[in-house]
C-alpha positions in Angstrom: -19.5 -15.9 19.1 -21.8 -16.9 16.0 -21.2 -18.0 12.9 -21.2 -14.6 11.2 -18.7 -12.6 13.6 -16.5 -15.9 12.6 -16.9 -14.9 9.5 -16.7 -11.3 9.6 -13.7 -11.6 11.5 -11.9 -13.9 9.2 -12.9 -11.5 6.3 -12.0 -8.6 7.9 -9.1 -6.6 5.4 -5.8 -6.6 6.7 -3.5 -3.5 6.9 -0.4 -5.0 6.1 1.0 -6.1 2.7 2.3 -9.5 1.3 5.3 -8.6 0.0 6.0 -4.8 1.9 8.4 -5.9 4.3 10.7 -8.1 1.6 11.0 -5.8 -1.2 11.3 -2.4 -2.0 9.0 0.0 -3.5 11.1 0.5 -6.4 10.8 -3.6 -6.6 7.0 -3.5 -6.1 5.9 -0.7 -9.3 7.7 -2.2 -12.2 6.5 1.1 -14.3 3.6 3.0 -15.8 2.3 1.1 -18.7 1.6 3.4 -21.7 -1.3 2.1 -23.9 -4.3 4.4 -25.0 -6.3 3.2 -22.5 -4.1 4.4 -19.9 -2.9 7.4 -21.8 -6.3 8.8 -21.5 -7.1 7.7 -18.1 -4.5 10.1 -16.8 -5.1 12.8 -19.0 -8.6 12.5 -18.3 -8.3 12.6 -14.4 -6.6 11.2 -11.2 -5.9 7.6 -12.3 -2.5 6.2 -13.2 -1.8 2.5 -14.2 1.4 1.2 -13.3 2.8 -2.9 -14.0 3.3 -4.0 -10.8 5.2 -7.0 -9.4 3.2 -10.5 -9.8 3.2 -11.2 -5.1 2.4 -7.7 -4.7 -1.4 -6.8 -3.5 -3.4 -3.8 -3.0 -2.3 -2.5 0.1 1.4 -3.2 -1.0 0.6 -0.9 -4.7 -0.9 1.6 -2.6 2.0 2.1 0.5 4.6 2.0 -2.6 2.8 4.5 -4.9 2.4 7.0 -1.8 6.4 6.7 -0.8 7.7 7.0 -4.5 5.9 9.6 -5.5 4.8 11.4 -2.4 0.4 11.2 -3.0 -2.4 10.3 -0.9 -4.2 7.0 -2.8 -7.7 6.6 -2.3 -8.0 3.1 -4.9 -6.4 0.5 -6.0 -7.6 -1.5 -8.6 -5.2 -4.6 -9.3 -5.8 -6.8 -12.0 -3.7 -9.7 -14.3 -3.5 -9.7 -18.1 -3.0 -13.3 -19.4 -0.5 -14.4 -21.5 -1.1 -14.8 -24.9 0.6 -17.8 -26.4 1.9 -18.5 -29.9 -1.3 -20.0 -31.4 -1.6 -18.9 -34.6 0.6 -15.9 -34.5 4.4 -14.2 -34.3 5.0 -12.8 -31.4 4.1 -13.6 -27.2 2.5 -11.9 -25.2 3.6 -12.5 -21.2 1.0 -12.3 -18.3 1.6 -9.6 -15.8 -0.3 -7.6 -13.0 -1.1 -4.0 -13.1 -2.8 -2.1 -10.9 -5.4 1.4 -11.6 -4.3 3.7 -9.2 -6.8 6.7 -8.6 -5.6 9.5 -6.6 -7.2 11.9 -4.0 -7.4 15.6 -4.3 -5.8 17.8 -7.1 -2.1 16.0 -7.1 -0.8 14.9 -10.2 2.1 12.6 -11.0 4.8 13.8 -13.6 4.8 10.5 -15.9 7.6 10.8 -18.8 6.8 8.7 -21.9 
């Protein structure tokens, strides 16, 4: 075996999620996160953003986005949002994860804000 299979088979994406098999789904999507931004991203089209639990990772956003609200998820975009600290200024503002979820086909979710 050479050097890149090793490679390629040590970066190969794995189909199971960190934290799948010790939470719930309801545990993994925190809730949709309502902000302009987001507002229009699922007006616009197919892509929700949810705040999602800080261990979870892709695969574990998209399994618990499919059994909550029964979709097919093509993407999963998962990014965090640091904290902003009190330099200067009233209030905090605490890190968290969310994740872009785009769906496939024409299924919508039913977000109430």
């Amino acid at each position: 075996m050479t050097y890149t299979q090793v490679l390629r088979r040590r970066w190969k994406k794995g189909t199971t999620g960190k934290v799948w098999t010790k939470m719930t789904p309801y545990q993994i999507i925190l809730g949709p996160i309502y902000t302009e931004k987001s507002t229009k991203l699922w007006e616009d089209g197919t892509k929700y953003v949810f705040k999602v639990h800080k261990d979870a990772n892709k695969i574990d956003v998209k399994q618990a986005v499919q059994k909550i609200y029964d979709v097919d998820v093509s993407k999963v975009n998962v990014l965090r949002s640091p904290h902003k600290g009190r330099a200067m200024r009233k209030t905090v503002r605490r890190s968290y994860k969310k994740a872009i979820v785009t769906l496939q086909g024409d299924k919508k979710i039913e977000l109430i804000g």
